[in-house]
N, C-alpha and C positions, 0 to 999 in steps of 0.2 A: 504934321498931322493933317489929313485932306477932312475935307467939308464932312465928305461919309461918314467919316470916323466920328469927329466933332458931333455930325448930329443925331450919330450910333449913340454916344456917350450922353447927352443930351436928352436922349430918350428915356436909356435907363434910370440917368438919374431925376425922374421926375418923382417915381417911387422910392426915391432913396434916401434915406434921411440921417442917417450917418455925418455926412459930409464926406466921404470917401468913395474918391472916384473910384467906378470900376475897371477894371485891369483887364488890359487884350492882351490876351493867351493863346499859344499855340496848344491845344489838347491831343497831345498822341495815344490814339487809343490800346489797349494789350493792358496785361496786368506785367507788374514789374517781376513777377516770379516765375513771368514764364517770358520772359526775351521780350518782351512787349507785344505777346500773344495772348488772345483771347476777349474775355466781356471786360471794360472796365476800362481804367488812366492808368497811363503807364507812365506820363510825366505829364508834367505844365511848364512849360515855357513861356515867359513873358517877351512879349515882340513891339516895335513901336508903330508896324502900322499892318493893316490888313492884305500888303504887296508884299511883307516877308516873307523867305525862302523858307519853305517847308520842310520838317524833317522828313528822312525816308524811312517809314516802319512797314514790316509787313501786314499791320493792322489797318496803317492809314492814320491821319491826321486832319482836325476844322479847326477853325479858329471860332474862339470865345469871350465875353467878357465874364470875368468871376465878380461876384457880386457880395457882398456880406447884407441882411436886411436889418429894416429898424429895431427887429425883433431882435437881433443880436444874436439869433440862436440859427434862424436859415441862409446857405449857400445857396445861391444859383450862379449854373452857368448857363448864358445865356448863349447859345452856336448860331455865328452865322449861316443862314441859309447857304448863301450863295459860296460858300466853302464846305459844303458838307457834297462829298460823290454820291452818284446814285447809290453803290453797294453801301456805302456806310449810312444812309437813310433808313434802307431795307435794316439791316443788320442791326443798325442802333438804336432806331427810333419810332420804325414803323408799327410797334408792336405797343407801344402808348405806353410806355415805358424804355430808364435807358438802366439796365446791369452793369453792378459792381460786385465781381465774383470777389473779391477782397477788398478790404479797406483799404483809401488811397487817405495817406499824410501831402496836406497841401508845404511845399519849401514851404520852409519857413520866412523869408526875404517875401515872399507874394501874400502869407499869411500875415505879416507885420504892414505890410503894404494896403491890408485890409482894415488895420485896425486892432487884428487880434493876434494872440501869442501864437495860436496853434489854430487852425484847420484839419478836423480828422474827418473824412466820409466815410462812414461805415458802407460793408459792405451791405446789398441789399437791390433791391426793381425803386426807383423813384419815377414816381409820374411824370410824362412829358408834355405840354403845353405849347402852342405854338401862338407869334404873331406875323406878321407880314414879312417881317426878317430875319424872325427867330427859331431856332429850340431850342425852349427852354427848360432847365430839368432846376428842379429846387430839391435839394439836398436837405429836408426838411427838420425838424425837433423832434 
């Protein structure tokens, strides 16, 4: 794990009170009903450092940390800036919101990794927020 990451994870978890680290995630964007085309996840991959080989989709792929909050009820993921393309900024995020034309089931293995049985994000526009190295979208209650 390099320093970045370390003080990537360090960051988030200041707000985090769980005790569960967050998960760097590969986020391939597409919906899984359409070939991993379209608004929305079309999978999560977990990866061990932010130099992992990327999938190839025709959607595109950033990397992420998945976050569970103390509320116990909101996701976020948190996207790397500096792994998000320009077209996939335009497309996903510029619009102050990120779409899920369908509901994405988080694995289960990355769900349990969180803490909880299941992960379900309904479909739906969730608001996007930004910090210095983030976007971040909370998958909210």
């Amino acid at each position: 794990m390099t320093s970045q990451t370390k003080s990537n994870i360090v960051a988030l978890k200041k707000n985090h009170q769980l005790g569960v680290v967050p998960i760097l995630l590969e986020v391939v964007y597409g919906l899984v009903n359409r070939d991993c085309r379209g608004m929305g996840i079309c999978k999560l991959n977990a990866v061990e450092s932010k130099d992992a080989q990327r999938a190839s989709s025709p959607c595109g792929s950033s990397l992420a940390y998945l976050e569970v909050h103390a509320d116990g009820q909101t996701v976020s993921l948190n996207f790397l800036k500096e792994t998000i393309s320009p077209v996939q900024l335009e497309m996903r995020f510029a619009k102050g919101h990120f779409e899920l034309a369908e509901p994405f089931e988080v694995p289960p293995p990355l769900a349990q990794s969180c803490g909880r049985e299941a992960i379900l994000l309904a479909a739906g526009a969730y608001p996007v927020s930004q910090t210095d190295q983030y976007m971040v979208v909370d998958f909210g209650k």
